[in-house]
MARDREN-245519 format. One record per residue: residue number from 1; x, y, z of N, C-alpha, C in turn. Coordinates in nm, 4 decimals. Each point is the difference from the previous one (the first is absolute). Example, Ala and Ser with C-alpha at 12.3 -4.5 7.8 and 13.67 -1.06 7.14 Angstrom:
2
keba num=1 | nx=1.3190 | ny=-0.5690 | nz=0.7800 | cax=-0.0890 | cay=0.1190 | caz=0.0000 | cx=0.0900 | cy=0.1200 | cz=0.0000
keba num=2 | nx=-0.0350 | ny=0.1050 | nz=-0.0720 | cax=0.0820 | cay=0.1190 | caz=0.0060 | cx=-0.0770 | cy=0.1090 | cz=0.0730
END
This chain:
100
keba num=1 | nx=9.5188 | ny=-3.9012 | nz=-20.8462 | cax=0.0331 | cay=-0.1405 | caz=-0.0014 | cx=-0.0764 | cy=-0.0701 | cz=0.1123
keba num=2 | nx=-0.0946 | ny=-0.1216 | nz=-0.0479 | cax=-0.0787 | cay=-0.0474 | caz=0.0844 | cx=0.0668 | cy=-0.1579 | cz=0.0071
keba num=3 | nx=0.0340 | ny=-0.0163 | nz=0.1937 | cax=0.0428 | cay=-0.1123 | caz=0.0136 | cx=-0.1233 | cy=-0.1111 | cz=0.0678
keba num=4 | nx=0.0007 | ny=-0.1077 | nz=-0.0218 | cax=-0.0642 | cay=-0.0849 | caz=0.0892 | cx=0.0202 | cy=-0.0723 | cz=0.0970
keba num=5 | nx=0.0258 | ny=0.1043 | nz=0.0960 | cax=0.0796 | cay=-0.1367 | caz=0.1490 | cx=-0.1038 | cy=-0.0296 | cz=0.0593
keba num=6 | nx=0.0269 | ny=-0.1385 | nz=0.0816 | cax=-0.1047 | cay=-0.0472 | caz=0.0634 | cx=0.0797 | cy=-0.0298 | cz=0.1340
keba num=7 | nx=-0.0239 | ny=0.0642 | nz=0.1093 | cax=0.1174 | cay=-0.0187 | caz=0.0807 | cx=-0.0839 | cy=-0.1574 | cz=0.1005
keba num=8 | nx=0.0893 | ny=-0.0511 | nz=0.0654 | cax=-0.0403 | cay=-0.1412 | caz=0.0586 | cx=-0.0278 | cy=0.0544 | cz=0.1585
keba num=9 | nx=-0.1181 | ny=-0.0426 | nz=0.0296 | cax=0.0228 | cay=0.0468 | caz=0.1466 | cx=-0.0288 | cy=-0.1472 | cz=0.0662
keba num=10 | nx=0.1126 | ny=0.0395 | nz=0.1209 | cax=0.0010 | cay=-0.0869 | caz=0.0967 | cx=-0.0927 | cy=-0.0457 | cz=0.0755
keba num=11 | nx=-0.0777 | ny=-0.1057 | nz=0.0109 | cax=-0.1048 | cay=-0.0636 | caz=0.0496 | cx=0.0334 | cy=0.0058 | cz=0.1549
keba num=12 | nx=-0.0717 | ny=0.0489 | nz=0.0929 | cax=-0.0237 | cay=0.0555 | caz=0.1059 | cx=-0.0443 | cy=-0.1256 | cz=0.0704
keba num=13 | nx=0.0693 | ny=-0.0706 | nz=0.1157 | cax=-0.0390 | cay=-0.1105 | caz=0.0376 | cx=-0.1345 | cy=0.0006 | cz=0.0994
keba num=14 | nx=-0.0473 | ny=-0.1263 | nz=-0.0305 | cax=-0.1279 | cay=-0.0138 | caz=0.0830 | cx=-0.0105 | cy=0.0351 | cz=0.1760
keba num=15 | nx=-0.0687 | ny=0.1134 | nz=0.0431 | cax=0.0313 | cay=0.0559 | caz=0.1295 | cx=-0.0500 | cy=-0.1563 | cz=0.0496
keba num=16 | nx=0.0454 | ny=0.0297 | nz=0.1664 | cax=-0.0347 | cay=-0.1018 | caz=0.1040 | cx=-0.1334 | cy=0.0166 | cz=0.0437
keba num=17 | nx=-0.0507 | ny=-0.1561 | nz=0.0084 | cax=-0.1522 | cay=0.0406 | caz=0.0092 | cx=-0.0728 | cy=-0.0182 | cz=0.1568
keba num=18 | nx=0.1481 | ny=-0.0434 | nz=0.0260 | cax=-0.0434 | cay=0.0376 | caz=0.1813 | cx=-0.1380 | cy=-0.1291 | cz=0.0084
keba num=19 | nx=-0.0441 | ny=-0.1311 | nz=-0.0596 | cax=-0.0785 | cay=-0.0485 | caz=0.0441 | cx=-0.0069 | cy=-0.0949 | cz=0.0862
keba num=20 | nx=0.1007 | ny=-0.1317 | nz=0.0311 | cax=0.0523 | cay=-0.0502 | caz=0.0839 | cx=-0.0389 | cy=0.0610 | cz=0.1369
keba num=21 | nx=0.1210 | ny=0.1516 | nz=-0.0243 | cax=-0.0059 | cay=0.0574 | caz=0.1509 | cx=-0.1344 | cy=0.0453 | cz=0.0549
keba num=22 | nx=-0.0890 | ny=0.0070 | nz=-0.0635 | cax=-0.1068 | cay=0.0914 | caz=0.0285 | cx=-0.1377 | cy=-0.1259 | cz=0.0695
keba num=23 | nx=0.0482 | ny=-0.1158 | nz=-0.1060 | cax=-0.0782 | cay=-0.1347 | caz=0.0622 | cx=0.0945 | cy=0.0223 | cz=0.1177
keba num=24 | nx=0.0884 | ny=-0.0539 | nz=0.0348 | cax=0.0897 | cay=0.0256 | caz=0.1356 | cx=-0.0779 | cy=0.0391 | cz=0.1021
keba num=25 | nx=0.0197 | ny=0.1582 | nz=-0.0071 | cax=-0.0734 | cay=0.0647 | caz=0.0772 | cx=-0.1670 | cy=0.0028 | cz=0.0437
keba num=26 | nx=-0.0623 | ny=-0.0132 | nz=-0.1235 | cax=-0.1337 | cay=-0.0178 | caz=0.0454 | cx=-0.0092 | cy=-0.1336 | cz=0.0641
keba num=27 | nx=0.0927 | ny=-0.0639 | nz=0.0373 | cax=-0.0756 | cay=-0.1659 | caz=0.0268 | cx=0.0804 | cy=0.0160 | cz=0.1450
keba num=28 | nx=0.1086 | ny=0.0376 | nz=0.0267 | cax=0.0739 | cay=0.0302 | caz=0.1122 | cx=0.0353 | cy=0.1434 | cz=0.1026
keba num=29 | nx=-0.0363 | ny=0.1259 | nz=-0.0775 | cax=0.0025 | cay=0.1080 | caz=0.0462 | cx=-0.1453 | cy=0.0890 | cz=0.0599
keba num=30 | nx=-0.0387 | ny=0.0116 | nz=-0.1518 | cax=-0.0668 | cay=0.0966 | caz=0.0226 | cx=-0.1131 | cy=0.0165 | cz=-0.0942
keba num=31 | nx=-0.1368 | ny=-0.0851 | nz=0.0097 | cax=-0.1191 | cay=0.0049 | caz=-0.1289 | cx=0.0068 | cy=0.1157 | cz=-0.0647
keba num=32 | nx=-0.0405 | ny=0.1056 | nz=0.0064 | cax=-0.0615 | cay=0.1399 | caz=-0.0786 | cx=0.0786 | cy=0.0250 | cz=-0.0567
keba num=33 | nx=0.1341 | ny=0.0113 | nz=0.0571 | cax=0.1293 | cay=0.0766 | caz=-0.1385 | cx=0.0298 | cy=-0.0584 | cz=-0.1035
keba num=34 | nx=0.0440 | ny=-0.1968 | nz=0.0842 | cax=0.0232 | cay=-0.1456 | caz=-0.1088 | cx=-0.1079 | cy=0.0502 | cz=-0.1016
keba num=35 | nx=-0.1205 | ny=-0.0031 | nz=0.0259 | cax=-0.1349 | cay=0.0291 | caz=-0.1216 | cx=0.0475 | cy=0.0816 | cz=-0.1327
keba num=36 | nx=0.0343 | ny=0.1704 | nz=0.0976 | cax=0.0589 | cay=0.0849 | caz=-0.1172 | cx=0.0803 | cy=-0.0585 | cz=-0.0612
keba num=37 | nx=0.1153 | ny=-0.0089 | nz=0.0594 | cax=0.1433 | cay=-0.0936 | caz=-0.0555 | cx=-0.0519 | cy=-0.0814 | cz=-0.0799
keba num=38 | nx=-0.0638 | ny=-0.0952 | nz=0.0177 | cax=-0.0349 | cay=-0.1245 | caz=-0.1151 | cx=-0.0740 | cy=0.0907 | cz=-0.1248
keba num=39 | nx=-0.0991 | ny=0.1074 | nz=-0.0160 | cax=-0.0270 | cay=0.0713 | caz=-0.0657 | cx=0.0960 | cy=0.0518 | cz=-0.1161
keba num=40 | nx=0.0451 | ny=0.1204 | nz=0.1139 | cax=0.1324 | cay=0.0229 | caz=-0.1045 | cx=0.0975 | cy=-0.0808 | cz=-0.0409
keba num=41 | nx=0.0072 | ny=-0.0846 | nz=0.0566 | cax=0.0980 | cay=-0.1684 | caz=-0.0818 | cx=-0.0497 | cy=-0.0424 | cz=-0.1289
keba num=42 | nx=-0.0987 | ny=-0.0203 | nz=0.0151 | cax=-0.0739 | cay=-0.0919 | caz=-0.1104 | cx=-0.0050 | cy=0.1228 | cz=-0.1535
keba num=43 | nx=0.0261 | ny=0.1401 | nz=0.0891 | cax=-0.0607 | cay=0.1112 | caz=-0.1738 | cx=0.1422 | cy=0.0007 | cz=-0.0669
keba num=44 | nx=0.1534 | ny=-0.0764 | nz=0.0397 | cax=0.1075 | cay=0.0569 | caz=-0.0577 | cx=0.0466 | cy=-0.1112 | cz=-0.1474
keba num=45 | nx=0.0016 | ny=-0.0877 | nz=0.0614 | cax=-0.0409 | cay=-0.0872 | caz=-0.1070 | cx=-0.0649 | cy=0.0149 | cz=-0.1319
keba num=46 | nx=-0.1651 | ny=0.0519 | nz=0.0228 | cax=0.0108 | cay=0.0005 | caz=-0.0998 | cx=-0.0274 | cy=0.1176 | cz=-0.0527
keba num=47 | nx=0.0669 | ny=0.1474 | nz=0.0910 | cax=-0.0228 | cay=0.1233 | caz=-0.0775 | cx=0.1679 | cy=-0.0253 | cz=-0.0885
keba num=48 | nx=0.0833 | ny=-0.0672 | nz=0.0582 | cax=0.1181 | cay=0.0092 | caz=-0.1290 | cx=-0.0292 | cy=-0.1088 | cz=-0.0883
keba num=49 | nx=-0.1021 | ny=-0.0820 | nz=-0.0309 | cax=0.0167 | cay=-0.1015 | caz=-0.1050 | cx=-0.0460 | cy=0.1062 | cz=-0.0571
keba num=50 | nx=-0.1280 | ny=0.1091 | nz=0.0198 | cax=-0.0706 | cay=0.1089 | caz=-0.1020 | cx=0.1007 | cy=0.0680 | cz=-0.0407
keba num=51 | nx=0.1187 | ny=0.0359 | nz=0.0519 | cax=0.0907 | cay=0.0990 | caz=-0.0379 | cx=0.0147 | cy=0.1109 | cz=0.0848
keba num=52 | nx=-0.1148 | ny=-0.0066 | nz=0.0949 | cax=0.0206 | cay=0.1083 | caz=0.1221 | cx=0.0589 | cy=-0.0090 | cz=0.0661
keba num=53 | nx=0.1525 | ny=0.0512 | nz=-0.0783 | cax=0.0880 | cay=0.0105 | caz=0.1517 | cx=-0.0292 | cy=0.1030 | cz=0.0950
keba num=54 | nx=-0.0185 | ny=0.0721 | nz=0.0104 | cax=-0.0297 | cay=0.1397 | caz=0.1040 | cx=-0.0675 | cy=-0.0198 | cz=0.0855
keba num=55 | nx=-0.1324 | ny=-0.0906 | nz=-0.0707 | cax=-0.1130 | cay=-0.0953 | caz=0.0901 | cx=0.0620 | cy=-0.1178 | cz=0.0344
keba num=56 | nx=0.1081 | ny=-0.0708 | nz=-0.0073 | cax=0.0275 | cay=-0.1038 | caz=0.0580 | cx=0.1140 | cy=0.0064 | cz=0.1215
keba num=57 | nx=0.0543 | ny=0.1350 | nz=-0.0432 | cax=0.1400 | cay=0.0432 | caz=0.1349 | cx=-0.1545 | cy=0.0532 | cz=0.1149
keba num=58 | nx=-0.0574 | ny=0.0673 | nz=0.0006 | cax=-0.0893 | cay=0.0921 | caz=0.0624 | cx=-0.0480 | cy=-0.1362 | cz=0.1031
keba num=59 | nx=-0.1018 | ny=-0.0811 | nz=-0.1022 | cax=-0.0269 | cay=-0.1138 | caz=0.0980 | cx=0.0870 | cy=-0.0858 | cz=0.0520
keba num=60 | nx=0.0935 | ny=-0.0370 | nz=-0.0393 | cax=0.1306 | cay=-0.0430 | caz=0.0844 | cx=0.0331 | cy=0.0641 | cz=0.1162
keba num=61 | nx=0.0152 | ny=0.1047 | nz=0.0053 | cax=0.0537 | cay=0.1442 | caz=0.1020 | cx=-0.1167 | cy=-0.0262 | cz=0.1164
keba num=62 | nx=-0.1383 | ny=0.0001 | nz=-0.0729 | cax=-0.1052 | cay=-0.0264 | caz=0.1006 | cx=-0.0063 | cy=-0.1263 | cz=0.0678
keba num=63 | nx=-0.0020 | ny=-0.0563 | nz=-0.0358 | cax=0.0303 | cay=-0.1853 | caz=0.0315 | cx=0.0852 | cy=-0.0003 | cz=0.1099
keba num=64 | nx=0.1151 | ny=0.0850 | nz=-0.0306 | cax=0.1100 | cay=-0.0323 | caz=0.0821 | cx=-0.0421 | cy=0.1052 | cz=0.1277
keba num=65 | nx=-0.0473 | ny=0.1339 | nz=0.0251 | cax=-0.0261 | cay=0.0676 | caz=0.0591 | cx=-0.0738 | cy=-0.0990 | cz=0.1098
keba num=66 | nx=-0.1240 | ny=-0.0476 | nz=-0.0994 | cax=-0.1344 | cay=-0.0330 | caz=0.1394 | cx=0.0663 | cy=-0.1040 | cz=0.0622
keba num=67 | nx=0.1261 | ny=-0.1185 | nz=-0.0828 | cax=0.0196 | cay=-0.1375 | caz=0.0483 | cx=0.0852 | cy=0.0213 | cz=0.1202
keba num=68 | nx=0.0946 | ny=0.1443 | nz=-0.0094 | cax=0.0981 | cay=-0.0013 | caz=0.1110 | cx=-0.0991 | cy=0.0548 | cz=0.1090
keba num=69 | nx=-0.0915 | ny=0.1096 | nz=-0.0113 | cax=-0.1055 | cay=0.0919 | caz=0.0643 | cx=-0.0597 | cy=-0.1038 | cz=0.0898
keba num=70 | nx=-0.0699 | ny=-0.1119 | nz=-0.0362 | cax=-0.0442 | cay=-0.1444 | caz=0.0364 | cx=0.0910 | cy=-0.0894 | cz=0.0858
keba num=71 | nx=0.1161 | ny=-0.0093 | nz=-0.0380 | cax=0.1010 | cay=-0.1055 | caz=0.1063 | cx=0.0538 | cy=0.1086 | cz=0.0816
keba num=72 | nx=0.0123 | ny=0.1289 | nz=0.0073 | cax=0.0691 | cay=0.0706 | caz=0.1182 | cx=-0.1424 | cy=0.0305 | cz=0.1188
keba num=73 | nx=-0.1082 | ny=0.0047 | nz=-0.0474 | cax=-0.1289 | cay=-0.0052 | caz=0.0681 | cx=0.0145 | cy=-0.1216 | cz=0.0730
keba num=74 | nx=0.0086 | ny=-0.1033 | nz=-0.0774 | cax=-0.0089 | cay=-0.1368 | caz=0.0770 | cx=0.0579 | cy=-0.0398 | cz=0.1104
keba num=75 | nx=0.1412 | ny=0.0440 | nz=-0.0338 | cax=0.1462 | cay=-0.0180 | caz=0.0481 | cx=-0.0855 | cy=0.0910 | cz=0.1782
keba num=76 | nx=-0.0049 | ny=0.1460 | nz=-0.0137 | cax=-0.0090 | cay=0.0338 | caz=0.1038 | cx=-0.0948 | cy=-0.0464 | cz=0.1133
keba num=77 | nx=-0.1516 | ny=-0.0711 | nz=-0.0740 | cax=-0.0988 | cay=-0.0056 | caz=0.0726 | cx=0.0297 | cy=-0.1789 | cz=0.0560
keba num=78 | nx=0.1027 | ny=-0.0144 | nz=-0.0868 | cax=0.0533 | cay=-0.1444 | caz=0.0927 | cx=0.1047 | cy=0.0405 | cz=0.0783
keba num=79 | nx=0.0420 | ny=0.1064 | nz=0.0221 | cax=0.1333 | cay=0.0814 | caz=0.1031 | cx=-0.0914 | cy=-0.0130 | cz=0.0970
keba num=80 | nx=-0.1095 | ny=0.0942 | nz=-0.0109 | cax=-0.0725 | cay=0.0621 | caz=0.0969 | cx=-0.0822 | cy=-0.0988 | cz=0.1082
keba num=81 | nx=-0.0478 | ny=-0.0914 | nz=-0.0578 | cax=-0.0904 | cay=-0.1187 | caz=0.0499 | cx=0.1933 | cy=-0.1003 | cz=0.0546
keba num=82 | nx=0.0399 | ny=-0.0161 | nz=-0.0183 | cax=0.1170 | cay=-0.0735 | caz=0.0588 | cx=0.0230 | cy=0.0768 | cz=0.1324
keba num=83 | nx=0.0054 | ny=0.1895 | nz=0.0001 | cax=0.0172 | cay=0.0362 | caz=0.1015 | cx=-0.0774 | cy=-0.0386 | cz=0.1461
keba num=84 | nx=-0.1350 | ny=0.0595 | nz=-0.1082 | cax=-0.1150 | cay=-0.0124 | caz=0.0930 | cx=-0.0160 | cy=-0.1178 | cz=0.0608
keba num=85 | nx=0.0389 | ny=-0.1272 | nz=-0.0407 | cax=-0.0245 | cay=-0.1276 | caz=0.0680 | cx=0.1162 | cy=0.0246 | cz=0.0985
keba num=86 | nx=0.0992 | ny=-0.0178 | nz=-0.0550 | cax=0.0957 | cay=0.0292 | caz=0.1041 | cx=-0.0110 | cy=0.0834 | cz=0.1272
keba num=87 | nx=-0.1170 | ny=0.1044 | nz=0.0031 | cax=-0.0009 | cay=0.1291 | caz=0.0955 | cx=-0.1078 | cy=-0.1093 | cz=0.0952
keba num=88 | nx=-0.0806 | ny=-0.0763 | nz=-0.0496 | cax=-0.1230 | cay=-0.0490 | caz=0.0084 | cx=0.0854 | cy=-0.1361 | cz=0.1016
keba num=89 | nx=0.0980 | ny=-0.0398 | nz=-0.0742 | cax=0.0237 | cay=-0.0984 | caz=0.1017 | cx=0.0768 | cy=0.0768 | cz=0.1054
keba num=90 | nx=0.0980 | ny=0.0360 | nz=-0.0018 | cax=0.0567 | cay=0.0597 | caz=0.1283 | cx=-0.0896 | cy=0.0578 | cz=0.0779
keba num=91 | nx=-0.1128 | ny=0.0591 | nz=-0.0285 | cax=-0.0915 | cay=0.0259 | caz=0.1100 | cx=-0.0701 | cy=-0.0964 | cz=0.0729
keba num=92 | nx=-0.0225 | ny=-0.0256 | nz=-0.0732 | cax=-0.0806 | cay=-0.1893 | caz=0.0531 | cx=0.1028 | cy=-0.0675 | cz=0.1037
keba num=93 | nx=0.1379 | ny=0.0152 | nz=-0.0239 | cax=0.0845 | cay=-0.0571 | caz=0.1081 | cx=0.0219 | cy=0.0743 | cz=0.1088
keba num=94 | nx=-0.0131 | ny=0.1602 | nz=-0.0310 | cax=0.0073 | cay=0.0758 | caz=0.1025 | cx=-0.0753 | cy=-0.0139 | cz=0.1186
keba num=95 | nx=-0.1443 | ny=-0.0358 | nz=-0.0661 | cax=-0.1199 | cay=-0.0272 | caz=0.0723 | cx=0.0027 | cy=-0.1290 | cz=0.0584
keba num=96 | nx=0.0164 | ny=-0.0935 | nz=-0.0603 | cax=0.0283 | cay=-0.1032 | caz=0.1065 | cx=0.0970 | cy=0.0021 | cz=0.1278
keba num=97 | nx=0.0877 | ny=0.0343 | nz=-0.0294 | cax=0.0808 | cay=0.0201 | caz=0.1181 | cx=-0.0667 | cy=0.0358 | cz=0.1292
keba num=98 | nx=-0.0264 | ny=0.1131 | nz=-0.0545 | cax=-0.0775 | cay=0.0404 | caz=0.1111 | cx=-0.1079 | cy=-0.0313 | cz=0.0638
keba num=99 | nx=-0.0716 | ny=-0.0508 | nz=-0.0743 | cax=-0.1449 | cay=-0.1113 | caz=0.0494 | cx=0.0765 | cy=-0.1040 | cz=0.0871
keba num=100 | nx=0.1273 | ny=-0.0796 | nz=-0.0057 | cax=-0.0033 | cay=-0.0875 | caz=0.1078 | cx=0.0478 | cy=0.1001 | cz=0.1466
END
């Protein structure tokens, strides 16, 4: 006995394409990663209009990888330069002092 089911599958929603954040970052963090990030942003779009979901979670996943990879880079090398000024001025006052 031959049946014909056609079972319905659930349409798999459009991953996040992380592009926003990735302009974000390249314009405020961090050029080279924002770059990747905007890269892999731009392929998720339209690897799921093709039907590639596998290719559209993958570049999503990547997107999101380089965009956070990019603002925690940023984040620190503006830690670091905040320190350094800071080390930069207290020495500078140290030194005056003592010059008068």
């Amino acid at each position: 006995m031959e049946t014909d089911q056609t079972f319905a599958q659930t349409p798999v929603p459009r991953p996040k394409n992380w592009l926003v954040e990735s302009i974000l970052v390249t314009i405020f963090c961090c050029l080279p990663f924002g770059i990747v990030g905007i890269i892999f942003s731009s392929q998720v779009n339209s690897k799921y209009d093709a039907g590639d979901i596998a290719g559209a979670l993958k570049s999503s996943k990547d997107a999101g990888t380089w965009t956070k990879v990019g603002f925690f880079t940023g984040l620190g090398i503006i830690i670091l330069y905040v320190i350094f000024v800071f080390i930069v001025g207290v020495s500078f006052l140290g030194a005056s002092h003592h010059v008068q």
